[in-house]
matplotlib code that plots the C-alpha trace (Angstrom):
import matplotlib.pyplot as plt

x = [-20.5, -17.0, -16.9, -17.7, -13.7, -15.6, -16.4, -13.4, -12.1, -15.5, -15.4, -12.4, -13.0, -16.4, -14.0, -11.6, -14.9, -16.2, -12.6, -12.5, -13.0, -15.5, -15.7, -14.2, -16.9, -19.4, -17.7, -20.5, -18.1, -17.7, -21.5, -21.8, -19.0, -20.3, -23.6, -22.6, -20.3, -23.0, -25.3, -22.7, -22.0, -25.4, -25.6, -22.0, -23.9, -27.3, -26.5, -24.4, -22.9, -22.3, -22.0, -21.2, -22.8, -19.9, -20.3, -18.9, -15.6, -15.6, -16.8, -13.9, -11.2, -12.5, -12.1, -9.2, -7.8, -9.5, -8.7, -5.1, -3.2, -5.1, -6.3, -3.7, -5.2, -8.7, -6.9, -5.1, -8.7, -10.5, -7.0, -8.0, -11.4, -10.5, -8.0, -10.8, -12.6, -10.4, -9.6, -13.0, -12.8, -15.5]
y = [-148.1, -147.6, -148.7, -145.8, -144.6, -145.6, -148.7, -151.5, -149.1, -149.1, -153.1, -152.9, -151.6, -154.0, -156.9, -155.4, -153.9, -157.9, -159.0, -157.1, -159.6, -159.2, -157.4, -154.4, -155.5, -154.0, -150.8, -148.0, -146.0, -149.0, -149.9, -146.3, -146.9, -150.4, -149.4, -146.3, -147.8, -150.7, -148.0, -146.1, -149.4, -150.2, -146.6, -146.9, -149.8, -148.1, -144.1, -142.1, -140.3, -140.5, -137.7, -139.3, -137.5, -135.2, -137.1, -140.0, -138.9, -137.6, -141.3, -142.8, -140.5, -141.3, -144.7, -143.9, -142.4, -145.5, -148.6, -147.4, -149.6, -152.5, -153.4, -152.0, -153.2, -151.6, -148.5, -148.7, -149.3, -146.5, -144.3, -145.6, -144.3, -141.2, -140.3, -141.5, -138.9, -136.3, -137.3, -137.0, -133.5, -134.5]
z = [87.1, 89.4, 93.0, 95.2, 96.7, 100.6, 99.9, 100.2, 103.4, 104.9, 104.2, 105.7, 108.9, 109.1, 109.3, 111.6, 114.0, 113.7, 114.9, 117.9, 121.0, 123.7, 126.0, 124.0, 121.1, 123.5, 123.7, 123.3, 120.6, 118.7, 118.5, 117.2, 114.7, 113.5, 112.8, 110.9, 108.9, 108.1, 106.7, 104.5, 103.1, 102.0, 100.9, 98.6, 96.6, 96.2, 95.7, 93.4, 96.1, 100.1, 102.0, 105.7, 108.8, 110.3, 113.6, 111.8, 111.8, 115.2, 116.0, 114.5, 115.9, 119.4, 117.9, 117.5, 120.8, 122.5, 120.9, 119.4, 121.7, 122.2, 118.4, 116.0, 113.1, 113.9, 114.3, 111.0, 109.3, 110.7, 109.9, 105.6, 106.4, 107.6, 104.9, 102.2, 103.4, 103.5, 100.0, 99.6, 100.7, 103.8]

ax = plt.figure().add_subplot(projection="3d")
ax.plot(x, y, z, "-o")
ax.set_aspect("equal")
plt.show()
């Protein structure tokens, strides 16, 4: 069986969300993040296919928008998820 296409850049932004230094860890948008991307990970190794709430990428662009300056390489993960996705055609 292949490796679902979300899975390493949803690993990869798990790292980079456990990275992130208080007190931005306790950022509300990044709790939502962090938890959403736990569950699709759980999902990507125990269904055939993922279909990601659409608030997830609204999440993650707001993500985005706050945390592009100060953590970089967050940033850059959540960009890999997004353009899985819209690989994805999600």
């Amino acid at each position: 069986m292949s490796e679902h296409p979300l899975r390493t850049p949803l690993e990869q932004l798990q790292t980079e969300l456990d990275r992130v230094p208080p007190p931005a860890a306790s950022d509300p948008v990044l709790a939502e993040v962090r938890q959403a991307t736990s569950t699709l990970l759980v999902q990507t190794t125990t269904l055939p296919t993922v279909t990601p709430h659409p608030s997830f990428q609204e999440q993650l662009r707001t993500a985005i928008d706050r945390f592009e300056v100060t953590h970089p390489t967050l940033t850059a993960a959540i960009e890999q998820v997004i353009d899985t996705l819209n690989r994805m055609g999600l």
